[in-house]
ZAMARGU-4260 file (C-alpha; in steps of 0.2 Angstrom, whole numbers, plus 5000, padded with zeros to 4 digits):
<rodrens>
0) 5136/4873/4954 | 5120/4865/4961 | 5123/4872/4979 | 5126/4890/4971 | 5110/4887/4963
5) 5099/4881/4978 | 5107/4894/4989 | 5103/4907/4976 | 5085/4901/4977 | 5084/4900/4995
10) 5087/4919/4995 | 5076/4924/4983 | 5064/4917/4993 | 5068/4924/5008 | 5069/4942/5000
15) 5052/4939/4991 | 5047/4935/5009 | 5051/4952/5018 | 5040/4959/5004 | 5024/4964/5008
20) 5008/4953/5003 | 5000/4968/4993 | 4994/4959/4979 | 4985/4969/4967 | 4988/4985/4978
25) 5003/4989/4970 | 5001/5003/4958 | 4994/5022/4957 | 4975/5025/4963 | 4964/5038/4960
30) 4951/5042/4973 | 4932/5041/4966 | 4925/5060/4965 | 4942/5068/4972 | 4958/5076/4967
35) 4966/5065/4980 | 4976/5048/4973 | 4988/5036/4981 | 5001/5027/4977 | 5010/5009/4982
40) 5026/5002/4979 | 5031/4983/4982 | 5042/4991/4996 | 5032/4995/5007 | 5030/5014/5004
45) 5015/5024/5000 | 5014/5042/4993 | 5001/5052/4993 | 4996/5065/4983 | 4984/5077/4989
50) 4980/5096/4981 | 4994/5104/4986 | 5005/5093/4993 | 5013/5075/4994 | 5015/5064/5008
55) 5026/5049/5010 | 5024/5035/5023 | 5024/5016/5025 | 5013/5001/5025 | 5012/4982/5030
60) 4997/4969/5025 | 4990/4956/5034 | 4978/4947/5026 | 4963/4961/5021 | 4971/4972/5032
65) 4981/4986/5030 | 4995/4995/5044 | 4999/5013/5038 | 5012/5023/5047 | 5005/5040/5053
70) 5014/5056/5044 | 5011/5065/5061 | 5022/5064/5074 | 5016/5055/5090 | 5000/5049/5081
75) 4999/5029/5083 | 5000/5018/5067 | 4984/5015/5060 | 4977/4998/5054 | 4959/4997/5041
80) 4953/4984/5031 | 4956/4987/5012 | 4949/4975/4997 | 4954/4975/4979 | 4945/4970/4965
85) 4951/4970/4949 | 4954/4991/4947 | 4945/4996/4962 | 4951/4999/4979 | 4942/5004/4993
90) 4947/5008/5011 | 4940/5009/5028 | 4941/5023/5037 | 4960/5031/5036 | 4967/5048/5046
95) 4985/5043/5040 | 4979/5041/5020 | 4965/5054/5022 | 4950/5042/5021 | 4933/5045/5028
100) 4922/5031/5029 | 4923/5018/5016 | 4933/5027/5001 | 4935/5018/4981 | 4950/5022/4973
105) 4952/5016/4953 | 4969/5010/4946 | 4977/5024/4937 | 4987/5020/4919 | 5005/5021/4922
</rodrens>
């Protein structure tokens, strides 16, 4: 019984592990002044909603940087510092989430 337990331990550790370290990034953005907002999930997975349309791509952390997968096709991944605090998030400059310069985003109600 206590090995089932430890083992049953050990591998929620190691799922929790192959999460990304987001933090207080998960959760639905809005962009400051925009129409555009973003969204995180603890999967790894980001959609984007802009007028018109919806993008959906990928993402990694590494301490107060971010690696977002390009949407288009034979453009290289791109990696930009981020910072949350408390229900703002800004971004460095971003072609794969659409960012131009330093770009504030405010936590969106579910």
């Amino acid at each position: 019984m206590l090995r089932e337990i430890v083992v049953g331990a050990v591998v929620l550790v190691l799922i929790a592990g192959c999460q990304p370290e987001a933090g207080g990034l998960v959760g639905k953005w809005q962009a400051h002044g925009g129409a555009n907002s973003i969204e995180f999930s603890d999967d790894g997975q980001i959609t984007q909603h802009r007028p018109g349309h919806m993008v959906m791509t990928w993402y990694r952390i590494e301490g107060d940087r971010m690696t977002v997968g390009h949407v288009v096709s034979g453009m290289p991944d791109e990696t930009v510092k981020f910072q949350v605090s408390g229900d703002t998030l800004t971004i460095g400059t971003c072609l794969a989430l659409g960012t131009m310069g330093a770009t504030t985003f405010t936590r969106m109600e579910d």
